[in-house]
N, C-alpha and C positions, 0 to 999 in steps of 0.2 A: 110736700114734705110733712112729717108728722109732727105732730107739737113735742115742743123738747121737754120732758118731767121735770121735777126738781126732787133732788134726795137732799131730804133734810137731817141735818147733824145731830144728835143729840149732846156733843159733849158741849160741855160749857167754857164759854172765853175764858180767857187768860190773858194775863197783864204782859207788855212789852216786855221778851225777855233783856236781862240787863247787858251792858257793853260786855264781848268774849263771852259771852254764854255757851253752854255748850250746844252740840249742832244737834243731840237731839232734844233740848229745851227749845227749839225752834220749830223744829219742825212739830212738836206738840202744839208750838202756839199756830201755829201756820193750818195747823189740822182745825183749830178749834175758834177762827177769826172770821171766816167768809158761813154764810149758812148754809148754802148748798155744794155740794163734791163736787158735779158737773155744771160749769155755768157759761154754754156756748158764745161766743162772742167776739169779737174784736176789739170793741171802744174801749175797756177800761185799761186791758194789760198796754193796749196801744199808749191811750193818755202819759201811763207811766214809763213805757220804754223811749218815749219822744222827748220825756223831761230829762231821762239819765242818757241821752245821745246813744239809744241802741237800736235803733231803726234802720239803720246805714253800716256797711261793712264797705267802705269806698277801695280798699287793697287786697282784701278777701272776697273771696268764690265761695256762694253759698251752695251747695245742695237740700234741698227736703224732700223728702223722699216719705211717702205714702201706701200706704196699702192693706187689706184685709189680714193678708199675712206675710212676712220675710221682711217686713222693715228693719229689724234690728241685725238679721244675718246680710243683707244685702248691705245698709251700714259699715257694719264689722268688714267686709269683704272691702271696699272701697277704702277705709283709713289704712288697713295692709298693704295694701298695694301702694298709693300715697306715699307712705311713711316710709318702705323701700326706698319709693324714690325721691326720697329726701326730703321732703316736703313736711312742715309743722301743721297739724290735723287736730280741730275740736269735736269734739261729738257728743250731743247732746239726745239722750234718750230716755226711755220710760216704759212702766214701770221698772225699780230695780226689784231685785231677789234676793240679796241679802241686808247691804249698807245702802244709803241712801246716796253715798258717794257717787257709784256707779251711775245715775243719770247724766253726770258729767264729768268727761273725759280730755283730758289736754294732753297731747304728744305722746299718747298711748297709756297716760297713766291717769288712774282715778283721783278727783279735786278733795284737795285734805278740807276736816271739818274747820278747818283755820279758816282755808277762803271762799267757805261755801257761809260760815258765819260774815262775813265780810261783807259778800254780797247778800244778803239777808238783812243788813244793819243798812247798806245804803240806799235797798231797796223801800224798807220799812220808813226812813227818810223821804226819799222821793211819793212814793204813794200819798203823803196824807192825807187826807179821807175816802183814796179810791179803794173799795174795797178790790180783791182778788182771791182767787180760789189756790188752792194748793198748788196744782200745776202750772199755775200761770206765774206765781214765785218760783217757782221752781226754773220754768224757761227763760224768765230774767234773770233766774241768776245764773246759767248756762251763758248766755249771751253777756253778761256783766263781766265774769271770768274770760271769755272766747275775747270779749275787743281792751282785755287787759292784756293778754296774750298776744297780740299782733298777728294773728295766725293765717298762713298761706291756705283755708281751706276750712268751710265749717262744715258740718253735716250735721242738719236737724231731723232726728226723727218725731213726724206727726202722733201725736197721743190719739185721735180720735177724731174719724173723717181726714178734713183739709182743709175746707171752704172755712171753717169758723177754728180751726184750731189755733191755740194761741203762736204755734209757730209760723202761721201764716201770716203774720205781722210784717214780716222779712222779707224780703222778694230776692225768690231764689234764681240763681243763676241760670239752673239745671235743676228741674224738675222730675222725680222717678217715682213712677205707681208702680208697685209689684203684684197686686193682685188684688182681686175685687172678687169679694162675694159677701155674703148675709153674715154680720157682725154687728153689736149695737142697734139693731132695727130700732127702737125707740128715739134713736137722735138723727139717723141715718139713712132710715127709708126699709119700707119691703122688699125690694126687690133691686136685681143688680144696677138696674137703670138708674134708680134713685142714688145709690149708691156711689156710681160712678162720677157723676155731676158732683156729689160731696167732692171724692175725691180728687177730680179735675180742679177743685177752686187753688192748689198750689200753684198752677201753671200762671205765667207770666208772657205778656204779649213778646215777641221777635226770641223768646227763647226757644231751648229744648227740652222735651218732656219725656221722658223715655220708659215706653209700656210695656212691662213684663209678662203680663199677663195675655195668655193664650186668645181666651173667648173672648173681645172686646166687643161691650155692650156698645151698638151705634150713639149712646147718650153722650158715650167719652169723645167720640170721637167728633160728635157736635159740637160739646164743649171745649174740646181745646180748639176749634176750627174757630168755636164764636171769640175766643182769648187771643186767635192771633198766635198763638202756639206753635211751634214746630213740632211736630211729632217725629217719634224716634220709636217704632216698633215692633216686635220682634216676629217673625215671620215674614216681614215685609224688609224690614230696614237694615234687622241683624240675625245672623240666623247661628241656629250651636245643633250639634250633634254628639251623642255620645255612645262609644262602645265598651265592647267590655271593661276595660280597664283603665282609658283616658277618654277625655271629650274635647269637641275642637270648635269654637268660635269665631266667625265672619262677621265683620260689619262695614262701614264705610271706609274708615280707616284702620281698623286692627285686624290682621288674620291671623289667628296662633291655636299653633295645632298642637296634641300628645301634651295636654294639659290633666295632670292627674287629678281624677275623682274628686269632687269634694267630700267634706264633712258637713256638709249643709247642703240644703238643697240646692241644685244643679239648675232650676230657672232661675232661682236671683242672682246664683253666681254670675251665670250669664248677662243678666241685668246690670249688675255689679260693673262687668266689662264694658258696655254699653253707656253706661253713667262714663266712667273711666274715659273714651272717647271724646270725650265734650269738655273735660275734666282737665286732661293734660295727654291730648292727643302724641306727644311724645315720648310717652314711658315706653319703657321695653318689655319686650315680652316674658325677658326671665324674671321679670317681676312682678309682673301681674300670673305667671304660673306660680310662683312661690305666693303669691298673697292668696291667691284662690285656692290652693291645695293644702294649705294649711293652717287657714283661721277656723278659729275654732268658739262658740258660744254658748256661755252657759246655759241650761235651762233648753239644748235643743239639743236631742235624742242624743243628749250627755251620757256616757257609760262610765257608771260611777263603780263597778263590778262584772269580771267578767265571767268566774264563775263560780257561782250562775252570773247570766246577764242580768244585771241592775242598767235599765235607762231611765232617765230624766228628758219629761218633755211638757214646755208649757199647753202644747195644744189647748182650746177650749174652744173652739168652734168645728162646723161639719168640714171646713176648708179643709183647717189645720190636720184636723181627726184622719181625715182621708189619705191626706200625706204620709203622716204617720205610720198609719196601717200598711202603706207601700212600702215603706222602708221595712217595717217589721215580718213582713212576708218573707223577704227576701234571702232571711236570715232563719225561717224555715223549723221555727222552733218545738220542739214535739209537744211542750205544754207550757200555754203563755199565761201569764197571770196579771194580773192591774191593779193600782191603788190609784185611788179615785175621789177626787174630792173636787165640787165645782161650786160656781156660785150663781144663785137663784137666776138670775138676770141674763142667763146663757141660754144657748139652744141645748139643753141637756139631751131631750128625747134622740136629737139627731144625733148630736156625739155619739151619745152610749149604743146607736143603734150601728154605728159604725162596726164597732169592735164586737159589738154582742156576738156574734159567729165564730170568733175567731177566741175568746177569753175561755180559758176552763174555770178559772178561779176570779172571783174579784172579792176586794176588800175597800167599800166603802167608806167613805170618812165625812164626820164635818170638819166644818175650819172654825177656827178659831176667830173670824170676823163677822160683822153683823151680816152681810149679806150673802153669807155660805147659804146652799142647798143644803136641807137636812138628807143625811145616810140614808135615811130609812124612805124619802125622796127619791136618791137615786136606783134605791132596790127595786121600788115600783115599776119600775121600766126596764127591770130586767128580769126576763122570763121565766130563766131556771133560776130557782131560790134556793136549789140543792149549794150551788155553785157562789152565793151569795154570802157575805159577812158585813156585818153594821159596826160599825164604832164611833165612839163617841170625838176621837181624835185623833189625827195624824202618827200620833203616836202609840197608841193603842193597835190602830189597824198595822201600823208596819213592824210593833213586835211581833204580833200574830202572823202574819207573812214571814215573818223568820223562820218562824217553828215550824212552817210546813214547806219551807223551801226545800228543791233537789237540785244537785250540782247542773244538768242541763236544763234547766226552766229559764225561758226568758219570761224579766217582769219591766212592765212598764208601768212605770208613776208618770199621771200624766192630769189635766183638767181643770187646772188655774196655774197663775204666777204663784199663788199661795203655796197651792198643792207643793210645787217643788223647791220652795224657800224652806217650806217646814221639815219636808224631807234631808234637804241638806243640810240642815242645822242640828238633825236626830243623826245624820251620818256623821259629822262632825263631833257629835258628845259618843260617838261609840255605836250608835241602833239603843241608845239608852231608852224606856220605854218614858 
């Protein structure tokens, strides 16, 4: 494995906010209290989740669910279906896109800044002097809220890897990778091998683990053998098919056919089902087709406009990218165009060479955070500079895309979480520049 960096803070601490602060007076302090953003580990969130009794969910079924890409739709897909069948459902995820709320979700709704302060106050109590990083407050206070809830059902989405992420604290009932490819190389490894073994470290001995993902690297499937694992895999264990207009799913105990298309990609829905199995091998089918045919997530090849097509897509990696561009084919557009803003620490060359073929137009951006790629970065790497515009911000670039918008162009914003917060927040005040 590679050594893990440290990205260091520049902002300066700040004093414990006081009793009912507001929740973004916390999370400012939460930003500016630990010195490094990413700080791999176990011991410390551990230390403090053992003192506030959140280590054990003794009446609750945990899920954690892992992977390069579809954690958050594969997620979403499983609390639908769930929540159909009656069942009271936490879910805890990352990053959000617009409020900070949206990391944590109780019984389908987003946790008010009342009791996201609450557990932040008894958190801030329980720690004293372990230090913690942003997401590691963050995931106690997901779990602080969830065994205040009593909930029939948690579902953690992993932030980064498996083996050392703070949600791996928990030991999950039902363990689900959805995909493994090059993402994070710096904390994760070069290649998919490395990779996989990160993300095998959710699995738990005599459970089920259930692998979405197509090409399994032989490492995964050492690891979950050396864990004692059950494997649950999909070409072997569960198999889906889909045609033109529905797809149909097989596995040990589900068959349900003339399940209509998703709005999200079609292997984690699949995966989705396959979790679902292990989950509450009793649901019916008419609900897990209404959960699968009709959840919907922001920030994934969201149509904010249809004409012209406006989509929203967080993609930033080559996995992502690729997916993407399948989708966008499909739809067969005579002139595509992109807004595009990434950040340094990504596989930029590969992304942008994804799409390069395929963009007439693109409109580059920086963001508005320290670790944006500069514009004039991502132009470098792309060929025709006929085709090419720089700006200096999100805003900037997506007036300018206005003006030269035609009723049939599809455009795709696409290349961080940022990229399409900032977007929907310009959509929001109007396209105001």
């Amino acid at each position: 494995m590679p050594a893990v960096p440290t990205l260091v803070r520049m902002k300066a601490p700040t004093s414990v906010p006081t009793h009912n602060a507001l929740l973004v007076t916390w999370t400012d302090y939460l930003l500016a209290i630990h010195p490094t953003e990413i700080d791999m580990g176990l011991t410390r969130v551990s230390l403090v989740a053992d003192r506030m009794g959140l280590l054990y969910f003794d009446h609750t079924k945990v899920i954690t669910v892992a992977g390069t890409n579809g954690k958050g739709s594969t997620c979403a897909m499983i609390e639908a279906a769930l929540i159909l069948e009656g069942l009271s459902v936490g879910v805890y995820s990352s990053p959000h896109l617009i409020h900070y709320n949206e990391r944590v979700r109780i019984k389908g709704i987003d946790a008010s800044d009342s009791d996201l302060v609450a557990a932040f106050e008894a958190i801030e109590l329980a720690r004293d002097e372990t230090s913690l990083t942003f997401f590691e407050y963050a995931t106690l206070a997901g779990l602080y809220l969830f065994k205040a809830a009593k909930l029939d059902v948690i579902l953690l989405e992993v932030g980064l890897g498996g083996r050392l992420d703070a949600t791996n604290m928990i030991d999950a009932d039902v363990a689900v990778i959805t995909s493994i490819d090059l993402d994070h190389q710096e904390y994760l490894g070069d290649t998919r091998e490395q990779v996989a073994v990160e993300k095998a470290g959710i699995c738990r001995k005599g459970k089920p683990v259930i692998i979405g993902e197509q090409d399994i690297p032989q490492t995964l499937i050492a690891s979950v053998a050396a864990k004692g694992a059950l494997l649950y895999a999909v070409n072997n264990d569960f198999h889906y098919q889909a045609m033109v207009s529905h797809w149909s799913y097989q596995g040990k105990l589900f068959n349900v056919c003339d399940i209509g298309l998703p709005e999200l990609p079609l292997p984690n829905a699949a995966t989705a089902i396959a979790a679902l199995e292990h989950i509450c091998p009793s649901m019916s089918s008419d609900n897990i087709k209404q959960a699968i045919a009709h959840t919907r997530l922001s920030g994934r090849l969201e149509c904010v406009s249809q004409s012209p097509t406006i989509l929203l897509d967080v993609a930033h990696n080559p996995h992502a990218a690729r997916y993407l561009l399948s989708r966008l084919q499909v739809r067969q557009p005579k002139r595509l165009l992109a807004l595009c803003g990434m950040l340094k620490d990504k596989d930029i060359q590969q992304v942008l060479s994804v799409f390069e073929p395929h963009v007439e137009r693109w409109y580059c951006c920086d963001l508005n955070v320290p670790r944006s790629a500069k514009a004039t970065d991502l132009a470098r790497l792309l060929p025709d500079s006929d085709g090419v515009q720089i700006f200096e911000s999100l805003a900037l670039g997506w007036a300018q895309l206005h003006k030269e918008l035609q009723e049939d162009d599809i455009v795709i914003v696409f290349g961080s979480f940022y990229t399409v917060a900032g977007i929907k927040t310009l959509i929001e005040g109007n396209y105001s520049a």
